[in-house]
DODREN-186774 format. One record per residue (C-alpha): x, y, z; residue in one letter. Coordinates in steps of 0.05 Angstrom, whole numbers, padded with zeros to 5 digits, always signed. Layout:
XYZa;...
//
This chain:
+00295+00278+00208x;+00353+00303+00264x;+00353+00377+00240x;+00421+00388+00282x;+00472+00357+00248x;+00510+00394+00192x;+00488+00387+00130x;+00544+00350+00108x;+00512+00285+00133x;+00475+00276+00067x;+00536+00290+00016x;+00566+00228+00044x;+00504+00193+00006x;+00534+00216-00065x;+00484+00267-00091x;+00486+00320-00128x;+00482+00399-00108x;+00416+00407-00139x;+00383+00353-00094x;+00424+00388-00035x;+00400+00439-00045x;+00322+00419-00049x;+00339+00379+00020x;+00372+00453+00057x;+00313+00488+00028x;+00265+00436+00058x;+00306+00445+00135x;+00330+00367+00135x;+00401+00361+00158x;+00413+00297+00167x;+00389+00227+00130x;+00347+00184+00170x;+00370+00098+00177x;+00329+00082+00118x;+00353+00133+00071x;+00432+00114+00096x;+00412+00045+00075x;+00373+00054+00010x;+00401+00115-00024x;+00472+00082-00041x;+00436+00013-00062x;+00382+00052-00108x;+00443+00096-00137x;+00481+00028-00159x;+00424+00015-00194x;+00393-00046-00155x;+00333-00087-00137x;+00306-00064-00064x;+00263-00088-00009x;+00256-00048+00053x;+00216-00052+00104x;+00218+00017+00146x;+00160+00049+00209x;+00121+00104+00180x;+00146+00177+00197x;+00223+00149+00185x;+00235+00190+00115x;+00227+00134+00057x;+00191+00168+00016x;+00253+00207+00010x;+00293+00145+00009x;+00275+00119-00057x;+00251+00196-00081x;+00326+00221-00075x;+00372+00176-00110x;+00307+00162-00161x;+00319+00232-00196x;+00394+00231-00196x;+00387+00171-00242x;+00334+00201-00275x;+00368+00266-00298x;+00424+00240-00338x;+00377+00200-00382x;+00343+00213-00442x;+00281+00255-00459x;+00218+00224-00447x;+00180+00216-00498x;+00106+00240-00517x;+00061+00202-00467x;+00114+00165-00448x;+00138+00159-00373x;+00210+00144-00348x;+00187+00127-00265x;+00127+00090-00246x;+00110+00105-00168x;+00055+00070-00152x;+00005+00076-00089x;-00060+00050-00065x;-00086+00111-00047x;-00106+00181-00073x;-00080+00218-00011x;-00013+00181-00005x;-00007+00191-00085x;-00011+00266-00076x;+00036+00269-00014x;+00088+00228-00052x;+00083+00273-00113x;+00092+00332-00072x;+00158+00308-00051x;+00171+00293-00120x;+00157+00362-00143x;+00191+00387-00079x;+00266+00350-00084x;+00263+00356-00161x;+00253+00429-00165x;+00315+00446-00186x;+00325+00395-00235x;+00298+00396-00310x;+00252+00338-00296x;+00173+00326-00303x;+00134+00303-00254x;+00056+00279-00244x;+00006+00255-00209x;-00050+00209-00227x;-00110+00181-00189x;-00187+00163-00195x;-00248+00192-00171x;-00230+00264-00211x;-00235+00277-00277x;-00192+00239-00332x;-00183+00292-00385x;-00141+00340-00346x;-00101+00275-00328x;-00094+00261-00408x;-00080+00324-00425x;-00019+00325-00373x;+00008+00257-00404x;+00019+00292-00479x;+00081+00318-00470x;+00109+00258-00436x;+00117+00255-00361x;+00198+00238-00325x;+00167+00212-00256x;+00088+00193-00250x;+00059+00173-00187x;-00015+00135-00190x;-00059+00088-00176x;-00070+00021-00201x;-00147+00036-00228x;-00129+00105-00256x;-00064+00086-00291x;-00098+00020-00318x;-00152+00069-00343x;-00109+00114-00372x;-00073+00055-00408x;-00131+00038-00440x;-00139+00108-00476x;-00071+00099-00503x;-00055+00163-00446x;+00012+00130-00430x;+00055+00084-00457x;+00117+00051-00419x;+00164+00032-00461x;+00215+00080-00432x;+00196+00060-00359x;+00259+00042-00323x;+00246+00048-00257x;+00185+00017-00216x;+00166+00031-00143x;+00117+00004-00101x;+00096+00047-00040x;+00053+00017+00022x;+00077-00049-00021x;+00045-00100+00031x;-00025-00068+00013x;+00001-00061-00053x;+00003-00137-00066x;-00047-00146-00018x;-00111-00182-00058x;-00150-00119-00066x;-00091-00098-00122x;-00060-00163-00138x;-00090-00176-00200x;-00090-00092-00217x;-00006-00099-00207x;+00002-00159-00257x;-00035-00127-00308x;+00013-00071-00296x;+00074-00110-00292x;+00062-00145-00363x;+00057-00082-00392x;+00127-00064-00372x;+00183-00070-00402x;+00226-00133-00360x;+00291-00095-00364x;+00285-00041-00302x;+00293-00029-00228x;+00242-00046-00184x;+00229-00017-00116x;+00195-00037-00046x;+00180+00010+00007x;+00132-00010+00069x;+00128-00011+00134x;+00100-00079+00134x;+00124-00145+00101x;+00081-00205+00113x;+00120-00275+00094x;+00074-00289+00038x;+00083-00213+00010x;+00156-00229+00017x;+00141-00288-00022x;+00099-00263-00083x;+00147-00205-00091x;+00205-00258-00107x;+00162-00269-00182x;+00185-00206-00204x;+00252-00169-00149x;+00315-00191-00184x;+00362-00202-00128x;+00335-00149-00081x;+00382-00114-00027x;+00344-00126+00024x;+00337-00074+00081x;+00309-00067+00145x;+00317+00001+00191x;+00267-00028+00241x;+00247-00093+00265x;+00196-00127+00221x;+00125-00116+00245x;+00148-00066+00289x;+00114-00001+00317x;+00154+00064+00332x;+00186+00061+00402x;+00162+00145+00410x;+00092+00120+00407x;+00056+00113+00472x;+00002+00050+00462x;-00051+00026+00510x;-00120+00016+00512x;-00186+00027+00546x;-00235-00021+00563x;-00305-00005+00543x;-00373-00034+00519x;-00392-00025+00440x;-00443+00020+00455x;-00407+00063+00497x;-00352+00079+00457x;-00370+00148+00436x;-00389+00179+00498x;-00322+00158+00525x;-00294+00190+00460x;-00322+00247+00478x;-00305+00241+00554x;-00235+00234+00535x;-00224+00278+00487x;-00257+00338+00542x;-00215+00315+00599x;-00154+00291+00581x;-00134+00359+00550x;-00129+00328+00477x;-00116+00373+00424x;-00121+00340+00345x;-00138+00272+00337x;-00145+00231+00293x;-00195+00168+00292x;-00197+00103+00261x;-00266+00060+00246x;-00275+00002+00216x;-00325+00020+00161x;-00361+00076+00118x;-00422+00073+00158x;-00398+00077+00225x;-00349+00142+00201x;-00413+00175+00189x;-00446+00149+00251x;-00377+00171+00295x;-00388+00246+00258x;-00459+00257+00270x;-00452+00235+00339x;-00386+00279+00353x;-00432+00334+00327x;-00487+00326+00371x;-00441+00340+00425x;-00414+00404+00396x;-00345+00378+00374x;-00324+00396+00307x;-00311+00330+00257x;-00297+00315+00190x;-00291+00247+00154x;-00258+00211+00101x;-00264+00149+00056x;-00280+00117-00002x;-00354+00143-00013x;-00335+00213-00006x;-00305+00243-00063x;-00237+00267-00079x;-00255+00337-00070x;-00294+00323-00002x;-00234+00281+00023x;-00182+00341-00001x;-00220+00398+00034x;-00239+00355+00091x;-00159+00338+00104x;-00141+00411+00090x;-00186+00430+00146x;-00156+00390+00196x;-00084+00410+00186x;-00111+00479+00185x;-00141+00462+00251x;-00211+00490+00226x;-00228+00421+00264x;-00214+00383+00314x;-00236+00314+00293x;-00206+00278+00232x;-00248+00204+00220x;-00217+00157+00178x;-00223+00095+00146x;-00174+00050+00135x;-00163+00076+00064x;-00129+00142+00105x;-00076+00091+00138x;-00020+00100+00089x;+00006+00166+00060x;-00025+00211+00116x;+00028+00256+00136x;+00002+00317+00191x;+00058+00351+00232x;+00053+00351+00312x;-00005+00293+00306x;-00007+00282+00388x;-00062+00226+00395x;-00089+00174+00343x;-00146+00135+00368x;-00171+00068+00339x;-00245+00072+00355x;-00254+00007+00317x;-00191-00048+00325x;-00173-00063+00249x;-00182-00135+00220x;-00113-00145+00197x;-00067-00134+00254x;-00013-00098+00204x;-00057-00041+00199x;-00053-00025+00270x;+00020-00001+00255x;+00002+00039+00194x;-00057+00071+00231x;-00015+00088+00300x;+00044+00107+00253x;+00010+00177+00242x;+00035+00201+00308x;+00100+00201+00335x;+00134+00224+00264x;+00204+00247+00250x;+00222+00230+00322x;+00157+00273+00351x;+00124+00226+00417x;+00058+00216+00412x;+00005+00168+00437x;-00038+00113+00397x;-00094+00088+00443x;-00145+00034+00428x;-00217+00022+00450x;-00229-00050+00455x;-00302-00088+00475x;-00310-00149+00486x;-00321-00171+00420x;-00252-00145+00392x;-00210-00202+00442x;-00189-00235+00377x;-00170-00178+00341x;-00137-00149+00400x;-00096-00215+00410x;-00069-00219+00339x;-00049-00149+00345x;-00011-00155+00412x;+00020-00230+00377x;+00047-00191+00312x;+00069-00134+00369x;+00101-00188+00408x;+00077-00153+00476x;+00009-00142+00519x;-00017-00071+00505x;-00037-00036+00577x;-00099-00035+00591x;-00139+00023+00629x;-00212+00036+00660x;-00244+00104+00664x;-00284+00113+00714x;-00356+00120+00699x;-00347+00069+00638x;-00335+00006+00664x;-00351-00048+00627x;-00420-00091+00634x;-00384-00140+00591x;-00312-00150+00614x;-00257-00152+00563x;-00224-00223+00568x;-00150-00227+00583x;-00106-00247+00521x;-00039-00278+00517x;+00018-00279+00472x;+00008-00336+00409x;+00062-00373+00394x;+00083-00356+00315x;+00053-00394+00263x;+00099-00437+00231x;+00077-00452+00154x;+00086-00521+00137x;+00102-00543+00059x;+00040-00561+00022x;+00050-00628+00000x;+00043-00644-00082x;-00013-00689-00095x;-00001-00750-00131x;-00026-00770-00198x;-00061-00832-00192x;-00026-00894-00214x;-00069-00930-00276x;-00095-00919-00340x;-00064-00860-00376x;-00098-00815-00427x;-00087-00802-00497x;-00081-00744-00526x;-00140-00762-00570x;-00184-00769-00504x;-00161-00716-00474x;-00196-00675-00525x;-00266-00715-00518x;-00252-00787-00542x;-00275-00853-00517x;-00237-00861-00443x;-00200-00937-00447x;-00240-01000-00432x;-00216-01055-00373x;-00164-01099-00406x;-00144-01049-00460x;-00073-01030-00468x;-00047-00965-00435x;-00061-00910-00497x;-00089-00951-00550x;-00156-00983-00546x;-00145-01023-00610x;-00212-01065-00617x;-00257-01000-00617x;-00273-00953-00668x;-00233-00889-00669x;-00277-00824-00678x;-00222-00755-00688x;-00251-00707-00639x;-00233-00637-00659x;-00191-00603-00614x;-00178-00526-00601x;-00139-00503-00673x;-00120-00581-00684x;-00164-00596-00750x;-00163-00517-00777x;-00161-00528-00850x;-00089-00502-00870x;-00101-00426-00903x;-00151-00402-00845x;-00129-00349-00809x;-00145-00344-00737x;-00168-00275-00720x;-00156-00249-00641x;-00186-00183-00608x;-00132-00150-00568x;-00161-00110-00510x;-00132-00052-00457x;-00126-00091-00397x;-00186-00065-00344x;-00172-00045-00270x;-00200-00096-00220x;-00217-00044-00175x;-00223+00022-00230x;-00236+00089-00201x;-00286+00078-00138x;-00227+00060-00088x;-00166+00095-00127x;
//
């Protein structure tokens, strides 16, 4: 946020001197596009989909005008919430409640945070005395659900966070167990920096005419964020790492890979050659990942190698270089992962190494970007295999899916539907009247009248549970 203008900018937005106040005490002066856009739509009490780069102040965006609603209401209830945030990670769970806690603390409001790979009791224990604004995960919450934890009757706001990987199919079927537990009268919230057309299109099941708002272009990286790449072979990649980070006077970085294994390989590696590293993702656990990120914004490293589950949420101050070791295999992730530089107007640089192998990746990246990323050779690490040159793809254009057609003929009773005789050649359409009928019992059809039909209700069980939230 533009720290020079007077703080008047954000009492044109309609809130209240408590919330001021949290904003002055916090050194933010004036309201980024986003939050100009979404505060007055989220105050009137509306459906919203934005789209918005990382670093641009939306977590504030929906965080803001979210407890001014919230603290005219009624008291929550014993394990009862009032706001449902939800993330898809840990570490953007516990940055978003910290702005929770931060802009509510002068309000008379309760707020929490939720998420797996920690104990659940402490968690349980929290939820007693009912909870104003939680932020979770989809496993955690789903698990706490199912220990009668939390109840959400009195839910009245929902908001989806990173909602592209929200919906994506690693938490689809997580989010519609969540959504029929809640109650269909409320607001719901988007916030991403992404929005694929077929996100855009699931979301339409459950927005109720959404303001939709866009303080970017769609797809689009931040303009303060340098991006090129170097050319080098697979098995070179860490020694020009290395070379790189020695020469070119870099100071923090932080490092993308592609999976578990090859985090670990990167850190034992970076190690070797006497540079300090730590790594996080979904095999280490939530304490490892904690002190590990602690450490690097202490700068007690120098090194910070992620996964993609670090993408979203990360927020580090004066974050100069962010280096994709790996190229990601969905191209929308390249903006989340390069949006961790270059925040609250700060430049900064994302820079990709790309081998041979990584052409296609590269080229859907640079098609979604709608420009060729620069390209650069260091000397000493040229290529044995040369990188191909890629071009601009023209965008895919969905066509409608055509409804298949019954076949025209014989038609189906009822009666065979349920395991009957199918109709003979020559028979009439529904009624094979020269053969012998047998009833076929069907479902509840031929219950004798008086039996009751007994069901076991369940707690609906996270897809994914605690190993990845």
């Amino acid at each position: 946020m533009d720290k020079k203008l007077p703080p008047s900018a954000f009492t044109s937005l309609g809130l209240t001197a408590s919330l001021l106040r949290a904003i002055t005490e916090k050194g933010y002066t004036s309201p980024t596009p986003i939050q100009l856009k979404a505060i007055p739509v989220v105050l009137a009490g509306k459906d919203i989909m934005a789209a918005a780069q990382t670093g641009t102040g939306k977590t504030a965006a929906f965080t803001l005008p979210l407890l001014q609603r919230l603290g005219g209401g009624a008291k929550v209830k014993g394990n009862h919430i009032r706001a449902l945030i939800l993330t898809p990670t840990r570490e953007l769970a516990v940055q978003v409640g910290a702005s929770v806690a931060d802009y509510g603390a002068h309000l008379s409001l309760k707020s929490g945070v939720v998420y797996g790979g920690v104990k659940i009791n402490p968690q349980m224990m929290k939820l007693r005395g009912g909870i104003d604004v939680l932020v979770a995960t989809p496993g955690r919450l789903l698990d706490l659900y199912g220990r009668n934890a939390v109840q959400f009757a009195q839910v009245e706001t929902l908001i989806l966070d990173e909602a592209d990987r929200m919906l994506d199919l690693g938490f689809s079927i997580d989010i519609d167990k969540i959504l029929a537990l809640l109650p269909k009268k409320r607001q719901n919230l988007l916030f991403s920096a992404t929005f694929s057309d077929d996100i855009r299109k699931l979301t339409s099941k459950f927005l109720k005419n959404p303001v939709q708002i866009e303080a970017s272009p769609r797809n689009s990286a931040a303009q303060n964020v340098k991006q090129y790449i170097y050319e080098v072979d697979k098995g070179k990649k860490s020694k020009l790492f290395s070379h790189l980070l020695r020469n070119r006077g870099w100071g923090q970085v932080l490092v993308f890979v592609r999976t578990k294994n090859g985090a670990d390989r990167l850190i034992g590696e970076l190690q070797r050659d006497k540079i300090s590293a730590v790594a996080i993702h979904g095999d280490k656990s939530q304490n490892q990942r904690t002190r590990a990120l602690e450490d690097f914004k202490a700068y007690k490293v120098q090194v910070l190698v992620a996964t993609d589950i670090a993408a979203r949420g990360l927020d580090i101050h004066e974050l100069p270089q962010v280096v994709n070791f790996d190229l990601p295999k969905v191209a929308e992730d390249y903006i989340h992962r390069i949006g961790r530089t270059g925040r609250a107007n700060a430049q900064g640089e994302g820079i990709s190494m790309v081998s041979a192998d990584e052409v296609p990746l590269l080229s859907g990246i640079e098609t979604l970007l709608r420009k060729l990323l620069p390209r650069e050779i260091e000397t000493g690490f040229v290529p044995r295999h040369a990188v191909p040159l890629t071009k601009l793809l023209p965008a895919k254009v969905k066509k409608p899916k055509k409804k298949k057609q019954k076949p025209q003929g014989l038609q189906m009773t009822g009666e065979q539907k349920c395991g009957g005789k199918p109709p003979r050649r020559g028979d009439k359409v529904g009624v094979a009247e020269n053969r012998p009928q047998t009833p076929k019992k069907c479902g509840n059809q031929h219950r004798k009248r008086g039996t009751a039909v007994t069901r076991k209700r369940s707690a609906p069980k996270s897809n994914r549970g605690d190993r990845n939230n």
